[in-house]
N, C-alpha and C positions, 0 to 999 in steps of 0.2 A: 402583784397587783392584778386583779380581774377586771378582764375588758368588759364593755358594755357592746355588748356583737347584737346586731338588729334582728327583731324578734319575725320580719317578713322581710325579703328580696325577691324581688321582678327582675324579671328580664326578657330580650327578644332577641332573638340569633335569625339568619339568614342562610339559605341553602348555596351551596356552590357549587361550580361545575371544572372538571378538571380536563385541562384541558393537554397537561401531560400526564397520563393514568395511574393510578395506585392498584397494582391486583398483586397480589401472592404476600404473605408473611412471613416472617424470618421467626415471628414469636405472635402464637396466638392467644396466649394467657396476657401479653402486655400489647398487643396490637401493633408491632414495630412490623415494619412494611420489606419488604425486598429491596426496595427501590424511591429515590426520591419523588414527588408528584407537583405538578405548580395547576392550579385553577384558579378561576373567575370567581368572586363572592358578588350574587345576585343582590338586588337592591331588598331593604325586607319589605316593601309600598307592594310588594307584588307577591313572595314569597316569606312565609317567615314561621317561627315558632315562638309562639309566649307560654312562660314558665314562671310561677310564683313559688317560692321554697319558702316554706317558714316551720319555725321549731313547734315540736308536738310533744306532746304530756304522753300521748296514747305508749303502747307499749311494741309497736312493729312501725317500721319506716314505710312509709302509702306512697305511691305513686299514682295518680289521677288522669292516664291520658286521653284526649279527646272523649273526655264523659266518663271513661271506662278505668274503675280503682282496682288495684291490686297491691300484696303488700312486694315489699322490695327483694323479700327475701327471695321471692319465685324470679328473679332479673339476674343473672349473675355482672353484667354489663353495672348495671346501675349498682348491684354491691360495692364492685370495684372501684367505682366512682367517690362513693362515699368513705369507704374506708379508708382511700389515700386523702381525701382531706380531714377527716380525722385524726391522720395521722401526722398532718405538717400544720396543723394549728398551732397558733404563733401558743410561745411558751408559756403567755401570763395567761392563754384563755383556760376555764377552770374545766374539772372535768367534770364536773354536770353540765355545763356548757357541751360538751364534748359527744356525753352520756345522751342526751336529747336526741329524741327522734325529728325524723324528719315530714312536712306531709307535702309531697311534689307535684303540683299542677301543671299541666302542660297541653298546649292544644297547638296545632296546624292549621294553618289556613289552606291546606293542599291536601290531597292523599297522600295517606302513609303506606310506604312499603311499594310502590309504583315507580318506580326508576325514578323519583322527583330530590333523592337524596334528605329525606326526611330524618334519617335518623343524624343525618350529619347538624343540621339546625337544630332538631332537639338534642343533642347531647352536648353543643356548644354552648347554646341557654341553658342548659341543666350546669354545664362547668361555671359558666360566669354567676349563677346566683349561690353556688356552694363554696366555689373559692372567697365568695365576699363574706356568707352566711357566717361558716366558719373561719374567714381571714389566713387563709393558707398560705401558706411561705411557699409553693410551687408555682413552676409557672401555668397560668390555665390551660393552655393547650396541652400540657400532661394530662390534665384531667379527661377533659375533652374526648383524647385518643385512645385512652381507657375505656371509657364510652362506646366510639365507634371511630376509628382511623381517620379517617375523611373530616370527623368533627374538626378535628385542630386547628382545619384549615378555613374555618368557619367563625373562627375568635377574630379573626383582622377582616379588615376591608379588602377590594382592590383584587388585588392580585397578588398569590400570595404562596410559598413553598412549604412543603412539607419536607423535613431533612430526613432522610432516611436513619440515621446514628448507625453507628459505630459498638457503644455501649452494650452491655447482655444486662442492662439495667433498666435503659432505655432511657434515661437523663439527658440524652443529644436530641433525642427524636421528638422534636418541637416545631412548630410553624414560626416562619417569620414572613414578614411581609416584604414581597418584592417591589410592589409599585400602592400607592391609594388608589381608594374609588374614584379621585380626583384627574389623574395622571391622565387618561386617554377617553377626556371626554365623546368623544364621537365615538366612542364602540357600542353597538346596540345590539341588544342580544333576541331573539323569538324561541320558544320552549313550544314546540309542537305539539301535545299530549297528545298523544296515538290509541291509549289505554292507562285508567285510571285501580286497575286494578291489581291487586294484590301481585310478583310476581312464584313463579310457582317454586324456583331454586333462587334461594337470599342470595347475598354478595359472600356472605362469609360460607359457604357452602359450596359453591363456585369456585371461592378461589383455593380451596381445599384440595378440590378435586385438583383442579392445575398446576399447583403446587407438588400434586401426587403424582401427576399422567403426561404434561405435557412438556416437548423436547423446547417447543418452541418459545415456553415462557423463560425459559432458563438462557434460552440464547438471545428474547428480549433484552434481560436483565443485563448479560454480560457483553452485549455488542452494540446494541440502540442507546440505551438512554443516557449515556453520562452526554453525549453529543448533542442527543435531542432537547434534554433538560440545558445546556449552553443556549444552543441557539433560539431555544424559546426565552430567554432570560435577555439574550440579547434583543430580540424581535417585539417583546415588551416593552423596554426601557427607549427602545429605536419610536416604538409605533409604528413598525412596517406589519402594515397588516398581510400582508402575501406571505409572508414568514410567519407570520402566527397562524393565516388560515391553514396554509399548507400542511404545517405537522402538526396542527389542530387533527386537522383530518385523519392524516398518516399513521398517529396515535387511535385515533378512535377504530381506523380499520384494523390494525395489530390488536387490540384487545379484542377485538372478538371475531378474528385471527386466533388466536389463546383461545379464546372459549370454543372453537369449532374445534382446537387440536386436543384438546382436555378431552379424556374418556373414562364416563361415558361424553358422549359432546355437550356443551353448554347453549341453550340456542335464547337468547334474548332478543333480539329483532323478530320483528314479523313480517309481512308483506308490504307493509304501510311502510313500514321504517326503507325496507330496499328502494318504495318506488320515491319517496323523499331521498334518500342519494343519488336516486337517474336524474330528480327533478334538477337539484343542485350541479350536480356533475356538468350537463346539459347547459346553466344557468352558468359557468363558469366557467363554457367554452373559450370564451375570447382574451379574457381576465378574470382573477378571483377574486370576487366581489364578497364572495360568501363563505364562510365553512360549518359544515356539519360535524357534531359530537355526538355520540350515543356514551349512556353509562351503563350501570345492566340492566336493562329494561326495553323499550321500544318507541321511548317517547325520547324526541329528537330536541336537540338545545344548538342554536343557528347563530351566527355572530356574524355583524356587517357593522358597513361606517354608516351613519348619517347621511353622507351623500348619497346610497344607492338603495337608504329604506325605503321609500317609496317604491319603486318598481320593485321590489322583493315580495312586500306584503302584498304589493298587487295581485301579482305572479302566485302566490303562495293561495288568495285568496281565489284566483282562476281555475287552481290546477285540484284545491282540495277545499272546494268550498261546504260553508254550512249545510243542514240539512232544512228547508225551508217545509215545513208540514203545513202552512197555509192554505187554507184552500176557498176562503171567502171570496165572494165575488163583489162585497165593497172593499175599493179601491184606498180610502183612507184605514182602514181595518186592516186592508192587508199592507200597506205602507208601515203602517205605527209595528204590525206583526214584524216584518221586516227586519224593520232599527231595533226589536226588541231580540231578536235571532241574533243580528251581528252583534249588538253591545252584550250580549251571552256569548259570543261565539269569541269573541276577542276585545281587551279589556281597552277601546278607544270607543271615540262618538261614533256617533253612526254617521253623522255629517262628515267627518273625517275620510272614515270608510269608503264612502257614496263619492268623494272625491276623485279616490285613485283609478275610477275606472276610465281605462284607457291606456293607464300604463304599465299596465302584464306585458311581459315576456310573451311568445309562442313559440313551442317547440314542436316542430313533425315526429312524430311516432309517441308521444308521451297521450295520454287521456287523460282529461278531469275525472275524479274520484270524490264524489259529494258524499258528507259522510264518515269518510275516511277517519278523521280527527275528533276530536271528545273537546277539543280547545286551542287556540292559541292565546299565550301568555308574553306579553311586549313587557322588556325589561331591560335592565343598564347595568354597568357593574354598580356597587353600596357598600355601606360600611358592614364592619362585623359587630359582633357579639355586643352587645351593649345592655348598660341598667336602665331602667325605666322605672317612671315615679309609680309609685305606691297608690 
């Protein structure tokens, strides 16, 4: 019997942020990790990728990202993708079903290739509308991790692990969900953008090197994280945020801790990203209200409760505010300029904004840096991977 398999599929995936790290490979032809990793899945209201797959006549498989077409066969990433669901299509589907090309649409709402984990959202969406397209008996996070590692963990909501496996198949190395979007409502997340641009050494070239060079990733692997990955599983399911910020943290310095020990060195922060750690550091003197992540890139991703977002954004908006180019001398001109600055500069009212002043933090020896930042992006944990109507 031949299925009747849908001639378009939509979909939208969400970027996530890890908050216990994924760097080195055990297998780079199947993307199986060193080590297991757990992250945050961002809401998609603020970050996301959409993706429409539908069957094509033409004679090569097209992928269409943000405006720019090529065919598949120059990807080897997306080859990969495709041929495993070709290959676990359910048994009644026919093979001209099978035979059919694909043409793959896909756009961001963010920069690609900027530490924003772009390829993790598109390849989650790209898994979720070809495991439907073709109805594959895998589970989609296989797919996903084919794509790009990190996607996997982009198919669920919440909070969510990535298993390392076992397998030289790579059949274990799946995402499951540790908590929903739902579970800790008060955790609020800010994405610093530092630099929206391209970075100069990928993730998978990085982790190559480290892989190859450094002592230190090796003794990550075999002394940190079976413990650290516990006790963040605990501090999740607890909601003790002190325990989550802390080897939040502790994880993001050890990574690149690794990339400084990798040779030649890996250098992804810049000066912005250091002086956001003195800020934070500094802000978390008395208690830890806050924790910073870096992934490889330079642009910062900030987790706090609900109780203490206000004076964070405050503080945040004192120490690295907008860059105001106004220079009118009417008073409503430059007002409306103003609200037009911050509701660019960061995605609330400007009423909202205009509120918190008063309650920033001040710190002796740190300086405001106007400028510094390209963006702030206010966010919560959300669901994963999902289909969307047509």
């Amino acid at each position: 019997m031949e299925s009747f398999l849908p001639l378009k599929v939509s979909a939208i995936a969400p970027v996530n942020i890890a908050v216990i790290k994924y760097w080195g490979k055990r297998s780079e032809e199947l993307n199986l990790p060193l080590n297991s990793s757990i992250s945050v899945t961002l809401h998609i209201d603020d970050l996301c990728t959409k993706t429409e797959v539908t069957f094509s006549d033409g004679e090569d498989d097209i992928i269409c990202l943000n405006g720019i077409e090529e065919s598949v066969s120059k990807n080897p990433r997306l080859k990969r993708c495709l041929k495993i669901v070709r290959e676990h299509s359910k048994k009644f589907c026919s093979k001209e079903v099978k035979s059919k090309k694909c043409k793959i649409v896909s756009t961001n709402n963010f920069p690609t290739g900027a530490g924003l984990a772009s390829s993790a959202s598109g390849y989650a969406c790209l898994a979720k509308c070809l495991g439907t397209v073709y109805d594959a008996y895998i589970d989609h996070s296989i797919i996903a991790r084919l794509g790009s590692g990190s996607a996997c963990r982009s198919m669920y909501g919440g909070f969510v692990k990535w298993e390392k496996g076992e397998l030289s198949d790579g059949t274990d190395s799946i995402a499951v969900q540790v908590a929903s979007e739902n579970h800790w409502n008060s955790l609020r997340v800010l994405i610093l953008v530092v630099s929206s641009q391209e970075k100069s050494i990928s993730s998978t070239e990085g982790m190559r090197r480290s892989v190859r060079s450094s002592p230190f990733l090796q003794y990550r692997v075999e002394q940190c994280l079976d413990e650290r990955l516990k006790l963040m599983e605990e501090a999740i399911q607890s909601q003790n945020f002190e325990s989550f910020a802390e080897i939040t943290m502790k994880e993001s310095n050890q990574l690149h801790a690794v990339c400084q020990d990798t040779y030649p060195p890996i250098i992804y922060m810049n000066s912005i990203s250091h002086e956001i750690v003195q800020l934070i550091t500094a802000y978390n003197d008395q208690k830890i209200k806050v924790a910073y992540t870096f992934d490889a890139g330079p642009n910062a991703v900030l987790f706090t409760l609900e109780e203490y977002y206000d004076e964070l954004l405050a503080t945040l908006l004192n120490y690295f505010p907008p860059t105001n180019s106004n220079n009118s001398n009417n008073s409503n001109n430059s007002n409306n300029s103003n609200n037009s600055n911050l509701e660019n500069y960061i995605n609330h009212a400007s009423s909202y904004i205009n509120s918190l002043t008063g309650k920033e933090k001040i710190f002796d020896g740190i300086k405001p840096h106007s400028s510094a930042l390209v963006k702030i992006i206010s966010t919560k944990p959300g669901p994963g991977a999902h289909l969307v109507s047509n």
